[in-house]
Structure formats: C-alpha cells, structure tokens
N, C-alpha and C positions, 0 to 999 in steps of 0.2 A: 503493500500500500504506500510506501513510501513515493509515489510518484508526486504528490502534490508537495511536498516539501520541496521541491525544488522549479526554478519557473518554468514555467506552461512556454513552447515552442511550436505548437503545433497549430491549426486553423483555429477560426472562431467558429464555435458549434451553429451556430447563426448563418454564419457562410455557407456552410459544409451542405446546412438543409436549403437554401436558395440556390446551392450550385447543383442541385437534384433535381429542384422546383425548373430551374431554366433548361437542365438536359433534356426533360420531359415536355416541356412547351417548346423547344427549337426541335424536339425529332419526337413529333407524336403519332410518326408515323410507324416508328419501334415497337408499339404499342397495340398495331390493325388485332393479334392474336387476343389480345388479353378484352378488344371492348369495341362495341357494334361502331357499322359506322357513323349512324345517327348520335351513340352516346359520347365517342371519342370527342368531335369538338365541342361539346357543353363540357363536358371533363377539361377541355384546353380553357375556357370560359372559365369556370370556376377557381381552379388551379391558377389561376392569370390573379384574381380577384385576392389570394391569399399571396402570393408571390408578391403584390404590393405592398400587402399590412405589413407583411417581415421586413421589406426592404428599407423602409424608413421606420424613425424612430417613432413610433406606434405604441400603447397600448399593448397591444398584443406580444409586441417584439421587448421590449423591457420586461412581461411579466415570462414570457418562454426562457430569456437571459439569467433573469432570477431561479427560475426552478429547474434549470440545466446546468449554468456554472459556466465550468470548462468540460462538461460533460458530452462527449459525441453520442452516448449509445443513448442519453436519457431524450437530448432533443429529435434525435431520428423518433423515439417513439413519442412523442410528443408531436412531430409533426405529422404520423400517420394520421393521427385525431383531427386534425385539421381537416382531411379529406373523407376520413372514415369517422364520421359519427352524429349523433341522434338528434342534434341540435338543424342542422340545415344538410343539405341537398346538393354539392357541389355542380353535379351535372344538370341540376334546375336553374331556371331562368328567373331568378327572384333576386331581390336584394338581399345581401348577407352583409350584417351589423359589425362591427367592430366588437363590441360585448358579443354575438354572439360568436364572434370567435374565440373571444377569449373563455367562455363556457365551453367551446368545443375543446377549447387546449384542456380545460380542466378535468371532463369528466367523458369526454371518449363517447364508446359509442352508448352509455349507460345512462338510464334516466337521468339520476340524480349522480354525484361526487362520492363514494363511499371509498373510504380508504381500508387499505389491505397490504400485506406484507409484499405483493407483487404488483403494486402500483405508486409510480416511481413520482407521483404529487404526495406529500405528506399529506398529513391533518395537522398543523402544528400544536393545535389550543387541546388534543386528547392524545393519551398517550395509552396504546393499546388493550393492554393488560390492567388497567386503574384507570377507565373513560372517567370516572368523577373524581381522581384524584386530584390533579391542579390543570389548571389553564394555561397557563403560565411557565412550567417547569421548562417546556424545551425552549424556549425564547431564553429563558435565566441561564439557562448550560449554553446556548449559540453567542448569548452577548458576553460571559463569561469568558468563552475560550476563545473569540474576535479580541476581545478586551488582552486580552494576555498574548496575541502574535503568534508569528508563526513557526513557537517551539509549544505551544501547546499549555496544557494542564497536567499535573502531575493526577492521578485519581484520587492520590488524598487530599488536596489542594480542592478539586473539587468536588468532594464529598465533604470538604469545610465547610464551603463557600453556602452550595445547597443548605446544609443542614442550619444556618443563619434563620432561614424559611422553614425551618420544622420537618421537613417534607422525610417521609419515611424512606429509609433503604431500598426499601423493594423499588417503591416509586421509581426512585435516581434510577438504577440498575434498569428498570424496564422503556425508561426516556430513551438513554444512551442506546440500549437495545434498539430501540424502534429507527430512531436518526443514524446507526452504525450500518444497520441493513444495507446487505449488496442495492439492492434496487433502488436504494435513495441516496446512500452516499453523503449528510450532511458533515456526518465527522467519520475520524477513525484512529485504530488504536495502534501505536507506535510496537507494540507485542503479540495481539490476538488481532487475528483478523477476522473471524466468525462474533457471535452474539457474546456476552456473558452467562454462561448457566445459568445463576440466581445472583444474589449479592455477597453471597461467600466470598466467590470466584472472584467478584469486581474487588472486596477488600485485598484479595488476596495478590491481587495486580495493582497494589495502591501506590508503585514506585513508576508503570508506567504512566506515559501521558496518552491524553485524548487531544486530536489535533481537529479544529474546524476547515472543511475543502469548502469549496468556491462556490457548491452548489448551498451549502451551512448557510455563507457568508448573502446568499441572495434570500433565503429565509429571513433572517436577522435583518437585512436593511428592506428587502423590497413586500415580498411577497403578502405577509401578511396585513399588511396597509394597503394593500390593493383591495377594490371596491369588489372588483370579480372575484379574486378567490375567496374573498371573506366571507361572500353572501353564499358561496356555493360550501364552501369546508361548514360553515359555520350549521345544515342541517344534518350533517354527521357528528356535529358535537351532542353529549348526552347532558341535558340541560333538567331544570326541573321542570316540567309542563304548568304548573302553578303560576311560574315566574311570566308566561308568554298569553294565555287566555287559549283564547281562539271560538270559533274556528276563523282560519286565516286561508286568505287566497292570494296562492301566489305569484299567479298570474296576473294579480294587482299590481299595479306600480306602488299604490298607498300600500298597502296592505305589505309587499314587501320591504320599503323604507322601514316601515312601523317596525319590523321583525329586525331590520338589521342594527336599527336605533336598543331596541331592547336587549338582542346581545352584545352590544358593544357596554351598557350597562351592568348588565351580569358581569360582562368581566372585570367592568373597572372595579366595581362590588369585592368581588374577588382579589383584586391584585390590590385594595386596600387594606383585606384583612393581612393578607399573603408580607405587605410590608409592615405593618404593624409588627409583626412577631420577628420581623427581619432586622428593623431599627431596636426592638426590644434585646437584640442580638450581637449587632454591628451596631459602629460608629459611621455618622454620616461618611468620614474620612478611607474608613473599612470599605463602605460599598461603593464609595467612589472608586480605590483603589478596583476592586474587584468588578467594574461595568462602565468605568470610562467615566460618568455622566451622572449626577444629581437629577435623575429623572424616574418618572413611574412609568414601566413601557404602557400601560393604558391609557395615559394621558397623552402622550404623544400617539398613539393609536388611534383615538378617538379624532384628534386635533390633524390626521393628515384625512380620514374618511369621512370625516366631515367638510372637506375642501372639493369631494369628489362629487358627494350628494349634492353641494351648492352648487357645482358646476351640471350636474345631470337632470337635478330636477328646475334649476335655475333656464336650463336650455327648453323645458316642455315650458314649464310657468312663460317665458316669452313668445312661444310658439302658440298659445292660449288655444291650445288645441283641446284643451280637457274644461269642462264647467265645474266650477266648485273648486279648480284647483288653488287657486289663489292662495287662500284660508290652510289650506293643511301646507302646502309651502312656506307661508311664514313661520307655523308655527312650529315645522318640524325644524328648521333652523334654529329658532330661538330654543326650541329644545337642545339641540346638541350645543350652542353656545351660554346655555345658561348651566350647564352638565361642566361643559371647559373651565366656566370661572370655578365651579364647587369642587373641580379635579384638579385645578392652580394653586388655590387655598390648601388643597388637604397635601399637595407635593411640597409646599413653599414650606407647611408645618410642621410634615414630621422628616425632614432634614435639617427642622431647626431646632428638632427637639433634642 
C-alpha cells in the first residue's frame, strides 16, 4: 500500500475517463457489434452531453475528483454510472440535469444510494457495524490524520485523540474498518493491509500508523458538503423517525429541503453533544493541535449547504415558476441562518471554555 506515500506521476483519473469518453465519440463506429443502428447515435448524443459536464469544472467533475482521489479503478466505475443507471436514459432524447448527474454518479443503476462493502461511495455520517453509533466519527479520524500529514497517525495516537469523544473501541476499530476497505481506499495501514479482526488486533498494532490517500483527503474537504451527496447518503443514514414526522414526499422540492434542513440539524445536535464531552477532555489548544482549526465540523457543514440551497432554490424562487413558493423560500433560509448564529454562539463558547 505504500504507493501513496510517495507523489502520484501518473494521469488525472479525470482524464483517463474523458480520454474513453472521446475514443468512443471519434470511433463509434467500433461499436456497430455491441448496439442497433438506431440506438448507436442517441448513445453518441448522450455520451457527448456527459463528456461536457466532466470536461469543465462542473459540479459533477469536483464531486467524481473528491470520491476518486488519485484513484483510476474507482472513477472508471464511477463513470460507468454515468451511462448505466436509473436516474436518466443516455440514449433518450430529453434533457439531462446537472444534479441528475451527479445522483447518477452517486447511486448507479439502484433506486436509492445504499452503501455496502462493495460500493466504492462511502456513507461517511454511518459506520457499518454501529449505524447509530456516531455521525461524526469518520470525518474526526479523516480531519485527524489530514491534520497530522503525510506520515500519518501512530494507532495509539489515535485511539487518544478519538477517545477525547468517548467513543467506544469497537466503534474506532469498525470506522477505520469500513474507510480501510479495498473498494474505498480512504486510509490505510503502514503494517496490515486487510481489515482489523476486532479491536484487540487494532491495540495490538498501536505502534503502526494509519495514513489518509487522496480519495480520504476528498471526503474531509469536499464530498460531504456537497448538496448531492448529502441528500442522497443522508436516506441510508439510520436516524430516529420521531426526529423527521412524515409522511414526506420526495419528489417534492419543499418536502425534500425540509428533510435535508432536519438532518443537517440532527447532526449538528449531535456533534454538540459529541464536543461537549470532547472539550470536557481536551484543551481548546489539544484539539486545535489534533484538527488544525477551532471549529465544529457541523457548523461549517451546515454554513457551506446552506450556500447551495440559496443558490438552488434562490434560482426557482426567481424563475417564479412555482405559486406559494415565495413564503417557504424565505423562511427556509432564515431557518438555516438563524441555526448558523445559535451554531456560532455555541463554537465561539465552548472553545472559550
């Protein structure tokens, strides 16, 4: 595994899938075996329509860069989705959205986004084996071991750091499990290159380090701030149903804001109790040391998805294409910015404590 310690010389996995995308649109005629001749140029049509998104800096192209890395094997299958799956019709003559591409990057040919040990999109906010243990845990291990470079964390260093947060052994042990996995790649271990048995085995490797790769490193800054994968991971998260009502439709545009407003709540909920017991542990100066930044990843979470909402439902509200929308546009804003100041106040306070 040691290949990422040292620098990447090889193409941009970004390239690698546009220089497939253009073989295929300059010779599709390569092609006459595998697809009718009717269906062949709607296939060059559609194929054309995705070969744009990537080619500039896009939405789409930022959030595939984040959940690939410097990875070639993960964006090849990542960009089969683009053509193969449930969301739109490549060889159809419709218009294909921007968002829904980036739901096709997400969840393939499959209803919904359900994560699984052989589907190379995490779920970052659930961690396999403990879905209601923390929210939070693998973001804290990603910004952890970004925070510390690129020799890594010793494993007793962090199984310190964690344990600041209370967070049980098994827990740690089954995070690193799930982000170490061949198919996702976000970290990996300097000594074992398979999973951990249980947490025996993790203390019993407490001198190796755990190293964050590039595909880590797009989790931790991009991916989970994106507006697309948040709304799509976030129905694989195991929530309380008390906390959300319903029933919800979510093929609502209202009705899906409303949902993703409320888990973004849940979490910050969360990642207040989670720092409470963290600062009752650590010195402000500790967890700076240990995550860079005087910040709660919620609050800055909330504060870039809320930029995305203004910008998406900002675009209908002026398009005044919907009646009635006025009224829930204001006030879902002032919801998320009246949420920012009481998420400013409780960061500015308990790193002053």
């Amino acid at each position: 595994d040691p290949y990422d310690r040292v620098p990447y010389c090889g193409p941009d996995p970004i390239v690698v899938v546009l220089r497939r995308l253009e073989h295929f649109l300059a010779h599709p005629e390569l092609y006459t075996e595998h697809y009718s001749p009717e269906l062949l140029p709607r296939l060059v049509a559609g194929t054309e329509k995705v070969r744009a998104q990537l080619e500039k800096e896009s939405r789409l192209h930022q959030l595939m860069s984040a959940l690939c890395g410097r990875s070639i094997r993960i964006s090849l299958i990542l960009a089969q989705r683009l053509i193969d799956n449930s969301v739109y019709d490549p060889t159809q003559d419709h218009d294909v959205t921007a968002t829904d591409m980036d739901r096709a990057l997400l969840i393939g040919v499959g209803d919904t986004f359900i994560s699984s040990p052989q589907n190379v999109v995490e779920n970052i906010f659930e961690v396999s084996d403990h879905p209601t243990g923390s929210y939070f845990i693998k973001l804290r291990i990603l910004r952890a071991l970004r925070q510390a470079g690129p020799e890594g964390l010793r494993i007793s260093r962090l199984i310190d750091v964690m344990s600041a947060f209370e967070y049980d052994l098994q827990l740690v042990c089954s995070a690193i499990n799930d982000m170490k996995r061949e198919q996702k790649r976000l970290l990996w271990s300097d000594s074992l290159k398979g999973e951990f048995k249980d947490e025996t085995e993790l203390v019993n490797y407490s001198r190796s380090r755990i190293i964050i790769t590039s595909v880590g490193e797009g989790y931790d800054s991009f991916a989970p701030h994106s507006l697309s994968y948040l709304q799509e991971v976030m129905l694989d998260t195991a929530v309380d149903a008390h906390e959300f009502g319903g029933p919800w439709n979510y093929g609502s545009l209202e009705d899906r804001f409303t949902l993703i407003y409320k888990f973004l709540r849940l979490l910050h909920e969360e990642d207040m109790l989670e720092m409470r017991k963290c600062m009752g542990n650590f010195s402000a100066l500790e967890y700076q040391k240990a995550f860079g930044k005087r910040e709660i990843l919620s609050t800055n979470l909330i504060r870039r998805i809320r930029s995305q909402v203004d910008n998406i439902l900002g675009a209908v509200h002026q398009a005044r294409s919907r009646v009635g929308f006025d009224e829930f546009f204001a006030e879902h804003i002032r919801a998320y910015d009246d949420h920012l100041v009481r998420a400013t106040n409780f960061e500015r306070q308990i790193f002053a404590a």
